[in-house]
PyMOL Python script that loads the backbone (N, CA, C, O; Angstrom):
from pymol import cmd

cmd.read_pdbstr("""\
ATOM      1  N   UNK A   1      -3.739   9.750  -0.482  1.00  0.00           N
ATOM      2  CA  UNK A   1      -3.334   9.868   0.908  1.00  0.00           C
ATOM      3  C   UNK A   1      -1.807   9.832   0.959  1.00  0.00           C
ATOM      4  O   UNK A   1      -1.218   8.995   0.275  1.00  0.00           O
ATOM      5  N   UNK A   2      -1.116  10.711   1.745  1.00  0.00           N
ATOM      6  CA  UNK A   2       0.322  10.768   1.812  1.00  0.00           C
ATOM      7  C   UNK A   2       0.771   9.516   2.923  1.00  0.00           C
ATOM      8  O   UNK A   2       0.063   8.977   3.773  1.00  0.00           O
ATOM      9  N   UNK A   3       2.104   9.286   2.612  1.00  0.00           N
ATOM     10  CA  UNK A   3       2.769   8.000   2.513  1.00  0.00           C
ATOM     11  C   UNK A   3       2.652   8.101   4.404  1.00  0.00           C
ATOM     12  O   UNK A   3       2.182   7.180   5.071  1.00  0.00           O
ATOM     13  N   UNK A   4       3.354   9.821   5.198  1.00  0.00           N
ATOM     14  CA  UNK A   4       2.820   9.851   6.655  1.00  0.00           C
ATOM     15  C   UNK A   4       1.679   9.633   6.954  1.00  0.00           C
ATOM     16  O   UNK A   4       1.707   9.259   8.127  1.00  0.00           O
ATOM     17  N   UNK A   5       0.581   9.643   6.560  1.00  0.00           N
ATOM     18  CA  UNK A   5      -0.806   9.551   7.105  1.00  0.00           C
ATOM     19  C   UNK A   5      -0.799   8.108   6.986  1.00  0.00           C
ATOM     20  O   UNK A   5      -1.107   7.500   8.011  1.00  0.00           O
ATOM     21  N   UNK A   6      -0.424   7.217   5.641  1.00  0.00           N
ATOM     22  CA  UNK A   6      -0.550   6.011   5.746  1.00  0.00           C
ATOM     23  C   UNK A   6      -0.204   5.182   6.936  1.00  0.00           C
ATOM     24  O   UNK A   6      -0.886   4.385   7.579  1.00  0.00           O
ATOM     25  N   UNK A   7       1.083   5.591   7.067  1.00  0.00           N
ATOM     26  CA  UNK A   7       1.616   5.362   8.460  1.00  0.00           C
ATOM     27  C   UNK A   7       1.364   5.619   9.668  1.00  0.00           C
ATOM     28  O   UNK A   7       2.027   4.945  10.457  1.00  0.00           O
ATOM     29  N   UNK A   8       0.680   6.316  10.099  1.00  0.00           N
ATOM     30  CA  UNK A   8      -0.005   6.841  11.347  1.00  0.00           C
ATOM     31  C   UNK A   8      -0.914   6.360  11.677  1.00  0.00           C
ATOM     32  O   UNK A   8      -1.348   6.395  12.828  1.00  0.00           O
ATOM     33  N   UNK A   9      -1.679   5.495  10.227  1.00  0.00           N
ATOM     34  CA  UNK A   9      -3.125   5.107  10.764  1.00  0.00           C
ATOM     35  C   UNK A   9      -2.571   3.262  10.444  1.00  0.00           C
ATOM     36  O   UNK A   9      -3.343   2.325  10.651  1.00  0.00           O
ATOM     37  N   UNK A  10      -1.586   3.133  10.091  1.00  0.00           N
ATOM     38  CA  UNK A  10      -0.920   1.328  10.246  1.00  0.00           C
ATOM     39  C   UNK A  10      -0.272   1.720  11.439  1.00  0.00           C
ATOM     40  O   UNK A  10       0.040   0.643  11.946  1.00  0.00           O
ATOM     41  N   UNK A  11       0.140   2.679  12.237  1.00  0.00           N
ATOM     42  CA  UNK A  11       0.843   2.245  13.413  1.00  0.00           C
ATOM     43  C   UNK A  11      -0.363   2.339  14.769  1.00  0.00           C
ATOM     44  O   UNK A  11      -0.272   1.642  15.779  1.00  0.00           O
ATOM     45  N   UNK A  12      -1.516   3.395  14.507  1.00  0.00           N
ATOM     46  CA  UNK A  12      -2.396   3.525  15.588  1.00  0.00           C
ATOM     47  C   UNK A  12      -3.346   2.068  14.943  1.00  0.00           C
ATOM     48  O   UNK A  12      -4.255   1.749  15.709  1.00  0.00           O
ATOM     49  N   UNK A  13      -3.265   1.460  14.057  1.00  0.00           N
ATOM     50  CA  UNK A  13      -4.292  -0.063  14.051  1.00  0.00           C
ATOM     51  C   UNK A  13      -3.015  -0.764  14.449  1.00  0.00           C
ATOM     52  O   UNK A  13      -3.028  -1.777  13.750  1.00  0.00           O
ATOM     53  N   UNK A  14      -1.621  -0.793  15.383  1.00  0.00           N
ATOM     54  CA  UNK A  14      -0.951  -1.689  15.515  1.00  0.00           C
ATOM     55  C   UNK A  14      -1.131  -2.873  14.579  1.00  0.00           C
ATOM     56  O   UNK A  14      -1.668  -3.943  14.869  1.00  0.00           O
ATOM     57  N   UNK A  15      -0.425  -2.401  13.024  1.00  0.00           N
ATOM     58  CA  UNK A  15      -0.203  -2.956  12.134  1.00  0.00           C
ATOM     59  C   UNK A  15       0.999  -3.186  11.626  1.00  0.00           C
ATOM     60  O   UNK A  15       1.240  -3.907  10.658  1.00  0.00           O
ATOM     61  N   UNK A  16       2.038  -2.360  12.501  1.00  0.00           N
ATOM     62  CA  UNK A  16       3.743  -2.193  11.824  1.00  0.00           C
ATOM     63  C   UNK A  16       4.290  -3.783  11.388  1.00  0.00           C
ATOM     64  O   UNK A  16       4.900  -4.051  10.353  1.00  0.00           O
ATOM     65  N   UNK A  17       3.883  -4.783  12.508  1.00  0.00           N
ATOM     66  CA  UNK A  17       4.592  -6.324  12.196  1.00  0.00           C
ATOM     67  C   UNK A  17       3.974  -6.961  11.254  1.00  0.00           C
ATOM     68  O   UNK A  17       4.528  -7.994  10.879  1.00  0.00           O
ATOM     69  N   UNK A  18       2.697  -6.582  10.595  1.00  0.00           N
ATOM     70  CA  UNK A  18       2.248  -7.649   9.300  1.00  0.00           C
ATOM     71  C   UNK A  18       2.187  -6.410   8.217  1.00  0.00           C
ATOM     72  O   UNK A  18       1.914  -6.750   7.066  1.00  0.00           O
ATOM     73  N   UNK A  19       2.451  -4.756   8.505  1.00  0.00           N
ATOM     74  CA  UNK A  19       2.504  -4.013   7.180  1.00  0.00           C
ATOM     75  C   UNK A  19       3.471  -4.380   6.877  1.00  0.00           C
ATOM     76  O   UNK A  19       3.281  -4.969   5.813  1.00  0.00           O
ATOM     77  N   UNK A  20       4.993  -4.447   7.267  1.00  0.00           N
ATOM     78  CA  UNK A  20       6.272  -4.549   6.695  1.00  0.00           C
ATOM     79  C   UNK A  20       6.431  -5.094   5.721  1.00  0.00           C
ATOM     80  O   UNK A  20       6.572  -4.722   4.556  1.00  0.00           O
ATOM     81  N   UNK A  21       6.390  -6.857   6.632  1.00  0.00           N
ATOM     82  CA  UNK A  21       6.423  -8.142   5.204  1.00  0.00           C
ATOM     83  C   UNK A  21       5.999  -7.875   4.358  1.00  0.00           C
ATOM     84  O   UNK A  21       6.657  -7.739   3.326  1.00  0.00           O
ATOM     85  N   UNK A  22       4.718  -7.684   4.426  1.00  0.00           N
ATOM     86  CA  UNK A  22       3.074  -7.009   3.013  1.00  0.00           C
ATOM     87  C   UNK A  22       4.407  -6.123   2.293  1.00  0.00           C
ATOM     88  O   UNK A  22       5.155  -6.661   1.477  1.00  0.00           O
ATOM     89  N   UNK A  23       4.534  -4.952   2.656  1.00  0.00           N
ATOM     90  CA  UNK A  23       4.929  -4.026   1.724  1.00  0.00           C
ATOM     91  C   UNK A  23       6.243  -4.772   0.944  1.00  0.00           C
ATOM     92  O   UNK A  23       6.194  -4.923  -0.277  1.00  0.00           O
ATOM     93  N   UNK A  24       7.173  -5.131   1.562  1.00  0.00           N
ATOM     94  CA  UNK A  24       8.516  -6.054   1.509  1.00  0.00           C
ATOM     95  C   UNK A  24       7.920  -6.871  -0.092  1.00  0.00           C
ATOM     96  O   UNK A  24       8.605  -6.977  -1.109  1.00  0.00           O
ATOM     97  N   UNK A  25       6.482  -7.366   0.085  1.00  0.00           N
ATOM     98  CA  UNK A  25       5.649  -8.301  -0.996  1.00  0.00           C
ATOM     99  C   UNK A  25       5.679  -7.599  -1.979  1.00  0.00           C
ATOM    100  O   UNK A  25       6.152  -7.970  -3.053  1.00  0.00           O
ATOM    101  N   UNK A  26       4.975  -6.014  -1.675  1.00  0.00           N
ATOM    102  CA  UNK A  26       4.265  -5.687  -2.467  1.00  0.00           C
ATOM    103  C   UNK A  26       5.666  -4.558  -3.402  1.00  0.00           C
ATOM    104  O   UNK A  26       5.427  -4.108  -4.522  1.00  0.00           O
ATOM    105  N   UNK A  27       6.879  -4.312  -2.755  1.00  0.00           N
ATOM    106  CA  UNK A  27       7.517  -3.961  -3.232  1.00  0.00           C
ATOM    107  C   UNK A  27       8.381  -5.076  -4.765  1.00  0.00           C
ATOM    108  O   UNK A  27       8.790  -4.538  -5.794  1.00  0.00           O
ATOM    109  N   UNK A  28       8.443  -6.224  -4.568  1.00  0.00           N
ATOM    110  CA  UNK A  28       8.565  -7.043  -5.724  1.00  0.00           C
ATOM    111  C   UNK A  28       7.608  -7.128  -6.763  1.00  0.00           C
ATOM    112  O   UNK A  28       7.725  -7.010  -7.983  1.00  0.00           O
ATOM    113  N   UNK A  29       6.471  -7.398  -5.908  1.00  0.00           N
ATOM    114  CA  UNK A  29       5.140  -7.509  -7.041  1.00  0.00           C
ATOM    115  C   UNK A  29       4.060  -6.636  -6.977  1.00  0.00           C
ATOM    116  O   UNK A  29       2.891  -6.972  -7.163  1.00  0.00           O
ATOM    117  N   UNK A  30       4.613  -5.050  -6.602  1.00  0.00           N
ATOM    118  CA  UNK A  30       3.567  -3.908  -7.103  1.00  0.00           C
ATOM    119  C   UNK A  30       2.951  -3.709  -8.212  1.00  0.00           C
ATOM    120  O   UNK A  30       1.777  -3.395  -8.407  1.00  0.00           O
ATOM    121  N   UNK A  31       3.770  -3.899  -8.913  1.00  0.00           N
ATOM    122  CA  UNK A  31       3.526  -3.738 -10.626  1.00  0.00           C
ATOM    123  C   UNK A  31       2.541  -4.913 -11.318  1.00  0.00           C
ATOM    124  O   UNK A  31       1.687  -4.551 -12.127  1.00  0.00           O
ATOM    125  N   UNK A  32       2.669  -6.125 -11.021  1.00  0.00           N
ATOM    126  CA  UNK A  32       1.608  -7.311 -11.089  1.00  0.00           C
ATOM    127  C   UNK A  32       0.406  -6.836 -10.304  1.00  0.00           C
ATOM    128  O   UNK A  32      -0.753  -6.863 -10.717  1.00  0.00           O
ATOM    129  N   UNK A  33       0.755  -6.459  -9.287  1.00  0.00           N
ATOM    130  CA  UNK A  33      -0.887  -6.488  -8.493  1.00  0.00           C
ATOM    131  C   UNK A  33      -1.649  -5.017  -9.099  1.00  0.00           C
ATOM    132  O   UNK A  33      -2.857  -4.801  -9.191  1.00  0.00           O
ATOM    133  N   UNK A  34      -0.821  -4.359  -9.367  1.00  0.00           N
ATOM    134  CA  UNK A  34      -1.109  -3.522 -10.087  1.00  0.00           C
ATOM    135  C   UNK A  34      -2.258  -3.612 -11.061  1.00  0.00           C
ATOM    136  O   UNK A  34      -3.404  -3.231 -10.824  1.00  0.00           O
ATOM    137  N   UNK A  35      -1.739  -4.268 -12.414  1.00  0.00           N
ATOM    138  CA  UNK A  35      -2.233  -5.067 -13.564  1.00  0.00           C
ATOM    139  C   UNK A  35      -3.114  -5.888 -12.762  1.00  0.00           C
ATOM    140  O   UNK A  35      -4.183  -5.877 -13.373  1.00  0.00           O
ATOM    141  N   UNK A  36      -3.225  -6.512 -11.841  1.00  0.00           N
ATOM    142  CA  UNK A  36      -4.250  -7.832 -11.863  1.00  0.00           C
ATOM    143  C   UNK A  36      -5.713  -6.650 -11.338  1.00  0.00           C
ATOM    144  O   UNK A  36      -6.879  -6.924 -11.622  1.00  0.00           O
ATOM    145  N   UNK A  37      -5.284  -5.304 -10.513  1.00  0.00           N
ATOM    146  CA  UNK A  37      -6.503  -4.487  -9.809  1.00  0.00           C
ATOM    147  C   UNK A  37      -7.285  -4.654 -11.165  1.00  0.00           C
ATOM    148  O   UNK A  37      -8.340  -5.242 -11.406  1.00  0.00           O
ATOM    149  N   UNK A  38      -6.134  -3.704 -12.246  1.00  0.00           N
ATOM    150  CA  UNK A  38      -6.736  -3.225 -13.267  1.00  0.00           C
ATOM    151  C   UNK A  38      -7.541  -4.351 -14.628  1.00  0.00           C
ATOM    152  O   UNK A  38      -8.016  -4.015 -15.713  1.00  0.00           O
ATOM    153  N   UNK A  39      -7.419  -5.793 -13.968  1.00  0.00           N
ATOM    154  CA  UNK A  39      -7.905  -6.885 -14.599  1.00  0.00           C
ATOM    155  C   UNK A  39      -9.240  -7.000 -13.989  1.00  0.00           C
ATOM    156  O   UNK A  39     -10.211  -7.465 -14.584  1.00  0.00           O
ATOM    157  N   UNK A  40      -9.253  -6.553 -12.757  1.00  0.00           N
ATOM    158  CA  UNK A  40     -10.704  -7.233 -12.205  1.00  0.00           C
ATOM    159  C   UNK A  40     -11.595  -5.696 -11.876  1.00  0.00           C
ATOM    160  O   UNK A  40     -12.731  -5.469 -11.460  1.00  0.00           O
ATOM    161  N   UNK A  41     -10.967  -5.221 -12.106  1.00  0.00           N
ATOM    162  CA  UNK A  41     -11.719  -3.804 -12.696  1.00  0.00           C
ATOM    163  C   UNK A  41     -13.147  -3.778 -12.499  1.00  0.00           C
ATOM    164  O   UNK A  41     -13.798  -3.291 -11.574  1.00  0.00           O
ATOM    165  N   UNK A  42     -13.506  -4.376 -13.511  1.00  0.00           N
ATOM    166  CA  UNK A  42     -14.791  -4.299 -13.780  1.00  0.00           C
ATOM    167  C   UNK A  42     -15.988  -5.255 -12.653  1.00  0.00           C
ATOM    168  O   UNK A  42     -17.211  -5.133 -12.580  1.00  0.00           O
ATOM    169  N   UNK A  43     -15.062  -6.187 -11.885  1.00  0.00           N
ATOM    170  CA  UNK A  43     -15.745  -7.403 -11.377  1.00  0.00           C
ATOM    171  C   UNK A  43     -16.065  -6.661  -9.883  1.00  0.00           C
ATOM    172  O   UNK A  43     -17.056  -6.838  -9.175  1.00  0.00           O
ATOM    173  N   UNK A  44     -14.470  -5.444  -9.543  1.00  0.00           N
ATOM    174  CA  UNK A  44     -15.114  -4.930  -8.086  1.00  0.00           C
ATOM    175  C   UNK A  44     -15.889  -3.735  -8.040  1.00  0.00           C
ATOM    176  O   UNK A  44     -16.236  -3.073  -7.062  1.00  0.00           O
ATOM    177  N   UNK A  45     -16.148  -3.532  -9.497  1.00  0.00           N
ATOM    178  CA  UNK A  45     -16.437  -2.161  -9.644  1.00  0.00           C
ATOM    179  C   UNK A  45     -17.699  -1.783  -8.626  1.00  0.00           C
ATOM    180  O   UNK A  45     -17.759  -0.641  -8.170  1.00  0.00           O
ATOM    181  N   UNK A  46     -18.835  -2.903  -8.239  1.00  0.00           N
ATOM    182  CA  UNK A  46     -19.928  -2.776  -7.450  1.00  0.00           C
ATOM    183  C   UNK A  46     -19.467  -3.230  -5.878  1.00  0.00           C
ATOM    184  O   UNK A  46     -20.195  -3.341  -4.891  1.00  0.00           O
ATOM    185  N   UNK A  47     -18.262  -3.413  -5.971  1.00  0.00           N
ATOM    186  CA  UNK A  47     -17.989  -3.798  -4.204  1.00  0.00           C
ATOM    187  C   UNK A  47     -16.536  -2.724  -3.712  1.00  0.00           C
ATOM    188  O   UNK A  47     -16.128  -2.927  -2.568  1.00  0.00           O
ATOM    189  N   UNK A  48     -15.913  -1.808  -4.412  1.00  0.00           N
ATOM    190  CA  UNK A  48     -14.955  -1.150  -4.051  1.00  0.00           C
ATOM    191  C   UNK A  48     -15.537   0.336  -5.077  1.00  0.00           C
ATOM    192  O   UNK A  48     -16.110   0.479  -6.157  1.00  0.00           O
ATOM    193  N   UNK A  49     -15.001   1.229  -4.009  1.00  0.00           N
ATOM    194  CA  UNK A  49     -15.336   2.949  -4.825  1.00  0.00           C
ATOM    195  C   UNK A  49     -14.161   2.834  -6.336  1.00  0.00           C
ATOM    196  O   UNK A  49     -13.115   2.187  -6.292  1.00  0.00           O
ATOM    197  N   UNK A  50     -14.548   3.460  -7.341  1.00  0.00           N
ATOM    198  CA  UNK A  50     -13.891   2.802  -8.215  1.00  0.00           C
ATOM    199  C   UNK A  50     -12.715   4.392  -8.066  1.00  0.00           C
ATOM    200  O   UNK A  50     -11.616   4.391  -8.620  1.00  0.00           O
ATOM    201  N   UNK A  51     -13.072   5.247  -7.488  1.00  0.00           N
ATOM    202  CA  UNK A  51     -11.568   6.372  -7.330  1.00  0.00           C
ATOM    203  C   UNK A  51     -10.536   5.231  -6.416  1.00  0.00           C
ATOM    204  O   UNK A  51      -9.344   5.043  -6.659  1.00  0.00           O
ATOM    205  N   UNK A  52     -11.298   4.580  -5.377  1.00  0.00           N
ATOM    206  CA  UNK A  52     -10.003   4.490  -4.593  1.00  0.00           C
ATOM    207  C   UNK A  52      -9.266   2.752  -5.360  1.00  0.00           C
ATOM    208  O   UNK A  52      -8.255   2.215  -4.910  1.00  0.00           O
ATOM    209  N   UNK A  53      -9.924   2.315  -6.291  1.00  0.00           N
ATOM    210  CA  UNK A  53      -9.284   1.253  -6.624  1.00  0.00           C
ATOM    211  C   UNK A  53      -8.393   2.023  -8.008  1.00  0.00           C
ATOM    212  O   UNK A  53      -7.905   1.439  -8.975  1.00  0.00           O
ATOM    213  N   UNK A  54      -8.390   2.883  -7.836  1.00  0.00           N
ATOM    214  CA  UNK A  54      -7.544   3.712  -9.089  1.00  0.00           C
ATOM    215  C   UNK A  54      -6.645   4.531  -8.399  1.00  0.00           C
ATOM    216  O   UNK A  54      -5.891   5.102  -9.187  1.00  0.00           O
ATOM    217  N   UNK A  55      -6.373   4.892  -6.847  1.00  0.00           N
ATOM    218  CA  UNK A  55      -5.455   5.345  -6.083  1.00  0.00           C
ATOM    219  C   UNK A  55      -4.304   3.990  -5.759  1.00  0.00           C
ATOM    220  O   UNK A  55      -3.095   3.981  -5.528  1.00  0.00           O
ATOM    221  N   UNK A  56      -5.365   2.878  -5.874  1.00  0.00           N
ATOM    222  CA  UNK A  56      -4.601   1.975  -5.157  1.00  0.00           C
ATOM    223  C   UNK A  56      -3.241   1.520  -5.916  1.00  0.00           C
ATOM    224  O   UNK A  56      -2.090   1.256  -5.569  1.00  0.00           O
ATOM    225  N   UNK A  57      -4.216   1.579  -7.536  1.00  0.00           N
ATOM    226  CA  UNK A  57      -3.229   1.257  -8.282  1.00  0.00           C
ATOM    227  C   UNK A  57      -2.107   1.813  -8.627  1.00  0.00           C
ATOM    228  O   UNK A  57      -0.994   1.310  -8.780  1.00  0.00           O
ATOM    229  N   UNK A  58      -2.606   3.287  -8.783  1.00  0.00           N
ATOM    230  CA  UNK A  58      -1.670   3.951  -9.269  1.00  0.00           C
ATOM    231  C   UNK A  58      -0.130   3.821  -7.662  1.00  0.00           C
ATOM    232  O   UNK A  58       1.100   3.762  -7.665  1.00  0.00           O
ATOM    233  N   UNK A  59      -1.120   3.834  -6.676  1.00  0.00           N
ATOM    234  CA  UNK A  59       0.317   3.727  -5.559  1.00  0.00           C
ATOM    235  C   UNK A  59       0.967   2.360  -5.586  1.00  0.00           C
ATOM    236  O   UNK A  59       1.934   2.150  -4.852  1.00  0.00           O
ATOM    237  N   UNK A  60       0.507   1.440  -6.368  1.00  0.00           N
ATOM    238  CA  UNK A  60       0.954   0.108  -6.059  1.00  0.00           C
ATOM    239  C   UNK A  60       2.177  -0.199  -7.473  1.00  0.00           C
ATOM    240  O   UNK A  60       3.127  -0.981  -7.489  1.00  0.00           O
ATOM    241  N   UNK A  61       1.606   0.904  -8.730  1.00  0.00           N
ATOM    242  CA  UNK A  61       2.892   0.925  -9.697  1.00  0.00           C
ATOM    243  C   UNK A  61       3.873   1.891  -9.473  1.00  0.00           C
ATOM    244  O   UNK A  61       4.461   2.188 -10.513  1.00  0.00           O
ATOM    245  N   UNK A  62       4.279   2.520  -8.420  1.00  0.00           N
ATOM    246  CA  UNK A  62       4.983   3.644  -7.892  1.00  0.00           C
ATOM    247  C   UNK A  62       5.965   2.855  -6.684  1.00  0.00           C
ATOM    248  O   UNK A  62       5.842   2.550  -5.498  1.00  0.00           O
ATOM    249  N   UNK A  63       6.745   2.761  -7.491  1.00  0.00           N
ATOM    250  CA  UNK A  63       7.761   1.994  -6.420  1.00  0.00           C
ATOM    251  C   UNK A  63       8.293   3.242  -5.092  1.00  0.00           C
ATOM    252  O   UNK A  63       8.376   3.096  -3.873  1.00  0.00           O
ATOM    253  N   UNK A  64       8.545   4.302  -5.869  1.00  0.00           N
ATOM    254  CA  UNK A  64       8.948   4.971  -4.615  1.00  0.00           C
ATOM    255  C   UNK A  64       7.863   5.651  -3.510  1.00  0.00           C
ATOM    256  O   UNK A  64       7.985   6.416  -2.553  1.00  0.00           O
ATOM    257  N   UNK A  65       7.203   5.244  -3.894  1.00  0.00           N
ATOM    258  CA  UNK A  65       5.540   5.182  -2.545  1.00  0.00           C
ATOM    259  C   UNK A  65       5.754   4.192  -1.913  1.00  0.00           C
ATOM    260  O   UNK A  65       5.644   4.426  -0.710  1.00  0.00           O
ATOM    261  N   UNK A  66       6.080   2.904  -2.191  1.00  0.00           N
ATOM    262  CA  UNK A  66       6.029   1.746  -1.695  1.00  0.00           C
ATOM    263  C   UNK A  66       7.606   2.000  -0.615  1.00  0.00           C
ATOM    264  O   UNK A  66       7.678   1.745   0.587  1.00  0.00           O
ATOM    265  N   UNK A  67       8.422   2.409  -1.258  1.00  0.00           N
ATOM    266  CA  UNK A  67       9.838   2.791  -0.557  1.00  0.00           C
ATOM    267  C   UNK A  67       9.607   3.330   0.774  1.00  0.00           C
ATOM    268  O   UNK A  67      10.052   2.943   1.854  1.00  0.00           O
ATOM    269  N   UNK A  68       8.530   4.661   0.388  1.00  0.00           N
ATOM    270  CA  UNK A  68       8.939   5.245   0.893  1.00  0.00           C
ATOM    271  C   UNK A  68       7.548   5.504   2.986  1.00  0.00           C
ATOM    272  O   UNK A  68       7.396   6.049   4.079  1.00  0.00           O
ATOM    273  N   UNK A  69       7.081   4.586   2.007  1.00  0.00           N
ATOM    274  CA  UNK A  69       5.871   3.966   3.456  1.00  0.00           C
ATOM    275  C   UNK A  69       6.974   3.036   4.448  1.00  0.00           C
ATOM    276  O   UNK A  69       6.987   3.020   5.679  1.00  0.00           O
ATOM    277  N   UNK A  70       7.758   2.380   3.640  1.00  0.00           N
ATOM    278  CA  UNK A  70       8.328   1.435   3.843  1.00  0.00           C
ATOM    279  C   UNK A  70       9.238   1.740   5.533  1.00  0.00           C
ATOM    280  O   UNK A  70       9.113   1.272   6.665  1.00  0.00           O
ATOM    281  N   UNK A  71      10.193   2.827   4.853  1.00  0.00           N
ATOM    282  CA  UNK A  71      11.448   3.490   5.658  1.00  0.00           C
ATOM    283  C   UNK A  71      10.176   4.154   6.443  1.00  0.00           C
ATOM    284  O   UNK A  71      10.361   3.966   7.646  1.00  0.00           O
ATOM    285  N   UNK A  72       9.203   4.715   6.261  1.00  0.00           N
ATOM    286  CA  UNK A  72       8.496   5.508   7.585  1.00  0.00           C
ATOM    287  C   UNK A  72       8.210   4.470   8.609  1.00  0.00           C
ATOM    288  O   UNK A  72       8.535   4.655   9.782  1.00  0.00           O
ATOM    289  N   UNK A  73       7.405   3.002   8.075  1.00  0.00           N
ATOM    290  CA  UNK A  73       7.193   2.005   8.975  1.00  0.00           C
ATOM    291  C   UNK A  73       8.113   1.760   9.686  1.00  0.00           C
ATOM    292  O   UNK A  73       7.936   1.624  10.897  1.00  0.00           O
ATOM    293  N   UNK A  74       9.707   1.602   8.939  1.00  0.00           N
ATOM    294  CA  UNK A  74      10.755   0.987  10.072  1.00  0.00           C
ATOM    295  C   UNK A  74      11.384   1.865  10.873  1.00  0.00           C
ATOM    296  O   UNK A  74      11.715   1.699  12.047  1.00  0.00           O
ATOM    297  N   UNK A  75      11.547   2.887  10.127  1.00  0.00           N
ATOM    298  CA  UNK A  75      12.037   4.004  11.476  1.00  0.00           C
ATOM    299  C   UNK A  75      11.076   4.266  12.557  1.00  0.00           C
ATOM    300  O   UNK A  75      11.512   4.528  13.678  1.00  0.00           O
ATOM    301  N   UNK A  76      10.012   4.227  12.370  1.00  0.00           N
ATOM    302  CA  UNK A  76       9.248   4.214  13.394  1.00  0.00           C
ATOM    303  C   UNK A  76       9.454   2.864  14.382  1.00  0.00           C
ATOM    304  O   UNK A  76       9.828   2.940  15.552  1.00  0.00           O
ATOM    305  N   UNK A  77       9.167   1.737  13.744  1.00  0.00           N
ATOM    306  CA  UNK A  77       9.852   0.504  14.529  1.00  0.00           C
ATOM    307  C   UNK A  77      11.185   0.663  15.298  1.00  0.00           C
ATOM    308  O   UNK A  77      11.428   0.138  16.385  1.00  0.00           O
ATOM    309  N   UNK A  78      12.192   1.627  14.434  1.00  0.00           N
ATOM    310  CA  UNK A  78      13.621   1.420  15.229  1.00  0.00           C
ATOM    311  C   UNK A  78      13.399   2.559  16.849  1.00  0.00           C
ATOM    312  O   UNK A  78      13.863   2.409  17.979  1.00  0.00           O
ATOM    313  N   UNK A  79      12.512   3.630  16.278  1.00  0.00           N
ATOM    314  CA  UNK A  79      12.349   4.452  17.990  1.00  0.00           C
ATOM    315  C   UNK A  79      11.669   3.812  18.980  1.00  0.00           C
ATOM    316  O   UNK A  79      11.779   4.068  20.179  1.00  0.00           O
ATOM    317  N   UNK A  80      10.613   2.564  18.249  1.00  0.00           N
ATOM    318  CA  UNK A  80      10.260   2.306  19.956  1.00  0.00           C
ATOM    319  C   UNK A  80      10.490   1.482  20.405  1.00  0.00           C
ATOM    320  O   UNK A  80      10.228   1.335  21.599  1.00  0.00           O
TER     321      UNK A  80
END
""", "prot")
cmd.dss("prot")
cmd.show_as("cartoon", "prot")
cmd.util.cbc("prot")
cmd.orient("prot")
């Protein structure tokens, strides 16, 4: 899913004030949470689709995904 769509559907769930911090988090420790998805792997494999816990990851070791959700969330915050 592209980084605008992400954003469109955190700003129509009026999510912008608890995505920020989160991402702000997840921009230090993407790369850990990363590794820990790919640790429990096997444990969510029967409670999460195992493509999208392999999207997740791969967007969560991609710092400039994380960047770049980031600047869409706040510019959107700074227009309204």
């Amino acid at each position: 899913m592209q980084t605008e769509e992400w954003g469109r559907r955190i700003k129509e769930a009026g999510l912008n004030p608890v995505a920020i911090p989160l991402l702000e988090t997840a921009r230090a420790l993407g790369f850990v949470a990363a590794q820990a998805l790919l640790l429990g792997q096997p444990f969510l494999a029967g409670l999460v689709d195992e493509a999208a816990l392999q999207r997740a990851t791969a967007w969560l070791e991609d710092p400039q995904q994380i960047e770049e959700l980031l600047a869409h969330l706040e510019n959107e915050k700074d227009e309204q």
